[in-house]
N, C-alpha and C positions, 0 to 999 in steps of 0.2 A: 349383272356383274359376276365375272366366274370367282369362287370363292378361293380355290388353289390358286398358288401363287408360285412358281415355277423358281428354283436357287440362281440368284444370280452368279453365272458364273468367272464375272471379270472380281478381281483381288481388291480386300477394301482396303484402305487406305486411312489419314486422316483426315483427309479430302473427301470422302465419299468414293464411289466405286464409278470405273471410265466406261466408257461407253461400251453397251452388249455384245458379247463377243457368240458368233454362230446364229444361229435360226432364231428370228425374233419371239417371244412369248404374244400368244392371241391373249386375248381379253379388255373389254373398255377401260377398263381401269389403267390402263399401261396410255405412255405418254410419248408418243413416236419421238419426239424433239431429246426426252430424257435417254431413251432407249439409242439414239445417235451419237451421244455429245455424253453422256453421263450424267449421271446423278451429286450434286455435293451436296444436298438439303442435309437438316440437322433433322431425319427423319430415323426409325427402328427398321430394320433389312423388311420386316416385311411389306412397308410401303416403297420400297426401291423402286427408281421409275414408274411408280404410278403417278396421275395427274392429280393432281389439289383438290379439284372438287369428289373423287374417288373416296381418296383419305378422309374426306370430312364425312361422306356418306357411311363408312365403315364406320367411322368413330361412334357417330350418332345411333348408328344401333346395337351399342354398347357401352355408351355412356351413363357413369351411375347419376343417382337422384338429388343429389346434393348440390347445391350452389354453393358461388362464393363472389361474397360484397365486397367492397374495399372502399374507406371515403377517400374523395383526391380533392382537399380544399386546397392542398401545398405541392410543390412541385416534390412530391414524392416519388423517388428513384425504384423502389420497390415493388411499387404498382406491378411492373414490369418481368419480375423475378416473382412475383404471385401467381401473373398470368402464366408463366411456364408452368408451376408446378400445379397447377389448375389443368393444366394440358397433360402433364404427366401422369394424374393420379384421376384422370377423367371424369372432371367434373362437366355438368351439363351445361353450365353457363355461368360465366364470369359477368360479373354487375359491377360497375365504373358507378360511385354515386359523388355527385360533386359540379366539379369540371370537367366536362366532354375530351379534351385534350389529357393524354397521361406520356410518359416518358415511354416509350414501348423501346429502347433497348435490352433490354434486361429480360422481355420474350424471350427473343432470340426466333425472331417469326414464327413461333409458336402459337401467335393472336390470328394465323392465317386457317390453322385448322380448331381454334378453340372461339365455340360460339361468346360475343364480347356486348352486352348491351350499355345502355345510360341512365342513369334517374338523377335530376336533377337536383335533389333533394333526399332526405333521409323522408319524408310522410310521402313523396311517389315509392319508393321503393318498403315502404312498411304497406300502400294500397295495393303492390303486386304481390307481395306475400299473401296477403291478404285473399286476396283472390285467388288464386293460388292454394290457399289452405297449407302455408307453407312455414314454418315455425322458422323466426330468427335468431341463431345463437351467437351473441356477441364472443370475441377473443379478445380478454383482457385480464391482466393482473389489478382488477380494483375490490374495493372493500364490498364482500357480499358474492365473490366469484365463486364457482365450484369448482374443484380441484379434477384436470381433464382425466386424471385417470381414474376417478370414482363414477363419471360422466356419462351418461347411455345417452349416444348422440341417435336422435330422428332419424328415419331410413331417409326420409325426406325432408329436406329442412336446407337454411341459406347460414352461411358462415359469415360472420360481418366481423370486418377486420379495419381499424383505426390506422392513422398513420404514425410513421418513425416518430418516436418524441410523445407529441401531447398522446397517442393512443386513441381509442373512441371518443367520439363528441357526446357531450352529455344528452344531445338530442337522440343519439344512436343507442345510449345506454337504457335510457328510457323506453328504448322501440323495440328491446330483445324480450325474450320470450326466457330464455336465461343467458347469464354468462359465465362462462368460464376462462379457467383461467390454467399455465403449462406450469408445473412443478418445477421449481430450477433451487438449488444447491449450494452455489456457491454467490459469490461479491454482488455481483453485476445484478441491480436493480429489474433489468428488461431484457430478453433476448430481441434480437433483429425480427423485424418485422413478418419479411420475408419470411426466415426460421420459422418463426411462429406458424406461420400459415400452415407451410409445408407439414408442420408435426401438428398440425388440428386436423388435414383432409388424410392425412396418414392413419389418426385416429380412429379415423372415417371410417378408413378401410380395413382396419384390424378387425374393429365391431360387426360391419357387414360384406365384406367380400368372403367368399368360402375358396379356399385353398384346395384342391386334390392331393 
């Protein structure tokens, strides 16, 4: 796969950008169908007209070490707006534990380039840890949580996130290795679920991503 990626030159839009104007760009990664007709994906310029399985290969070899769990015993809306920002802040693999069915609007087809697995249970997904050598940090405001910003999160380790409302299942509490828990200020008992996530894998990457 060539690793330069040629500007696209047609005007973006909020649609995405219309079909390549002038002499096509070589390289496998480009998507003849995209390169005719345009791009509208909810993708970054620098995937513009390349093909799905291209984007997914790039990703993955630069995807950080970090997972993230989510239980789905409820029809939780959220699932969905975690899988996104799991795509966003490059996590390596998003864990469904629960229900094999989750509401994937709120992706926003995000679930096409973000690796998505299943465990049926909270003890299969404490035995992939496991195996794995992989440390579970529960996200939760319960008695006995550490405060995220005092928190040295694992280079390696899986984020396990409860649902809207009740929060982690006691069986899930049990299974972390620690929990923490997001500093918050004012009335409101809980932030959104969603929210939460987003500023735990954000966390993430204050602690170990390095800036230039």
């Amino acid at each position: 796969m060539t690793d330069a990626s040629p500007s696209p030159t047609p005007e973006l839009s909020t649609n995405g950008v219309g079909p390549w104007q002038g002499e096509w760009p070589t390289g496998d990664q480009y998507d003849a169908e995209l390169l005719e007709r345009g791009d509208t994906r909810n993708v970054i310029d620098r995937y513009r007209y390349w093909r799905m399985e291209a984007i997914v290969a790039d990703l993955d070899a630069k995807r950080h070490p970090f997972h993230v769990a989510i239980e789905n015993w409820q029809h939780d809306m959220n699932i969905g707006s975690i899988v996104r920002s799991a795509n966003a802040f490059a996590a390596d693999t998003v864990h469904i534990v629960g229900r094999r069915r989750w509401n994937k609007r709120g992706a926003m087809v995000t679930d096409r380039y973000q690796h998505v697995v299943h465990h049926a249970t909270v003890d299969e997904l404490v035995a992939w840890a496991g195996a794995q050598g992989v440390p579970i940090i529960g996200i939760d405001n319960v008695p006995g949580s550490v405060i995220i910003e005092t928190f040295a999160f694992p280079v390696r380790c899986v984020m396990l996130f409860g649902q809207e409302g009740p929060g982690l299942s006691a069986e899930a509490i049990a299974a972390c290795d620690a929990v923490v828990e997001i500093s918050q200020f004012g009335s409101t008992r809980s932030i959104n679920a969603s929210a939460a996530a987003a500023v735990a894998m954000h966390a993430w990457v204050m602690q170990h991503v390095r800036f230039a």
